[in-house]
N, C-alpha and C positions, 0 to 999 in steps of 0.2 A: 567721613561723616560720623565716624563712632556710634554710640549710645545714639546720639540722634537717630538714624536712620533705623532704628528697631520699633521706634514709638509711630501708628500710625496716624495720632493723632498731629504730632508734627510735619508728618510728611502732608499730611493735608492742608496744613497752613502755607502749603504753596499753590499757587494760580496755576503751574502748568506744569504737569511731569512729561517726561519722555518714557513713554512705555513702548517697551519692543517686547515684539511675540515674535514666535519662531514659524517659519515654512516649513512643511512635510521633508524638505531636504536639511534642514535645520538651519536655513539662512535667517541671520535677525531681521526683522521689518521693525522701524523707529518712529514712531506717531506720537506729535503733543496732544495730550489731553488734560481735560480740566479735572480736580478732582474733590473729592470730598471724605470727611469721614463716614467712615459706619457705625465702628465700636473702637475700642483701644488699641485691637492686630487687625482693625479691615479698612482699607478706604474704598470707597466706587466712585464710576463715574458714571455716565450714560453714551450711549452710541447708537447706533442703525443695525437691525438684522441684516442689514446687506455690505456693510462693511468689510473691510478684510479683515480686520482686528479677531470680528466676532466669527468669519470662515475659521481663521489661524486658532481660533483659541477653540473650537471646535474638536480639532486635532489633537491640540498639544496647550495644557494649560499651564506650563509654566514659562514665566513673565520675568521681567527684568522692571525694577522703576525706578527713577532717575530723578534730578529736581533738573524741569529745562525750561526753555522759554515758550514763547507761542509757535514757535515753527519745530519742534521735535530735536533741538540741538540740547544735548547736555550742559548745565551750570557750571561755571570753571569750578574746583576743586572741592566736585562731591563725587559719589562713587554709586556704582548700581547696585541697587537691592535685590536678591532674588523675593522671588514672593511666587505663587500660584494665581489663579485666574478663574473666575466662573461667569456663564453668563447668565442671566436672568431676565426673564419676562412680566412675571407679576410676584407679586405677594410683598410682607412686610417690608425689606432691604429695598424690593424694586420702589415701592413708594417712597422711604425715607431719601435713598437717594435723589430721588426725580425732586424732590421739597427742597431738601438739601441745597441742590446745585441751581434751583430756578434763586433760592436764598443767597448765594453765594456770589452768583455769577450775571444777577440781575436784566436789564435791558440784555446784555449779550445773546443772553437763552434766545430771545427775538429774533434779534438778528440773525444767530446761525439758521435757527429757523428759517427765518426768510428767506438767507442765501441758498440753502439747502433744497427748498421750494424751486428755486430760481432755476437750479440747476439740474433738479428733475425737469424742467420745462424744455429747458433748451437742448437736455439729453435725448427728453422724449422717453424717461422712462422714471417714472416716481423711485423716488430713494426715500425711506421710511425715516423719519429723524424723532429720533430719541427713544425709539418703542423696544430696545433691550437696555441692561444694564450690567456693567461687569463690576462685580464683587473682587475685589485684587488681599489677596489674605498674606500678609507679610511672614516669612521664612523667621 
């Protein structure tokens, strides 16, 4: 990917990376998510506190990000980016982002919503959707 992959505002003009965060044993875990920019070295996205993403990145904030598709599978012939990880609950990024992505990703936001809903119902256990944010800050 070269020079591209250093600009976060390019990586952002993709619909879906593959982000893997690391387990305590340092195995990778590989999750699609949607993403957006922040500034020119940050993009975020939004997630659940109860996610693993947001357990994993708790631990150990450094991330790998990828261009993939909607199911966490890598792009054919791009390469992973190291980058760092935070996560966030409120304040200015946490808002921009949430605009961002409700901007970007339109009806969608709804729907995972909904599905998300659905699946705390039939879990029986509310999963919180979208009330953190991870700031991904490219290496």
């Amino acid at each position: 990917m070269g020079a591209r992959s250093l600009n976060a505002m390019t990586i952002a003009d993709e619909k879906y990376l593959r982000f893997t965060t690391y387990r305590r044993d340092g195995t990778p875990v590989s999750t699609a998510t949607w993403v957006v920019p922040v500034d020119e070295h940050r993009v975020g996205f939004w997630t659940s506190s109860a996610s693993g993403k947001a357990k994993r990145l708790r631990n150990n904030p450094a991330v790998e990000l990828q261009p993939g598709d909607g199911r966490g599978r890598a792009k054919a012939g791009t390469e992973p980016i190291s980058a760092s990880a935070v996560v966030v609950s409120e304040g200015p990024d946490f808002d921009a982002v949430h605009r961002r992505v409700k901007a970007k990703y339109g009806v969608m936001t709804h729907v995972a919503r909904w599905f998300a809903k659905l699946n705390g119902l039939v879990k029986r256990k509310p999963f919180p959707y979208a009330d953190r944010v991870v700031i991904v800050t490219l290496e």
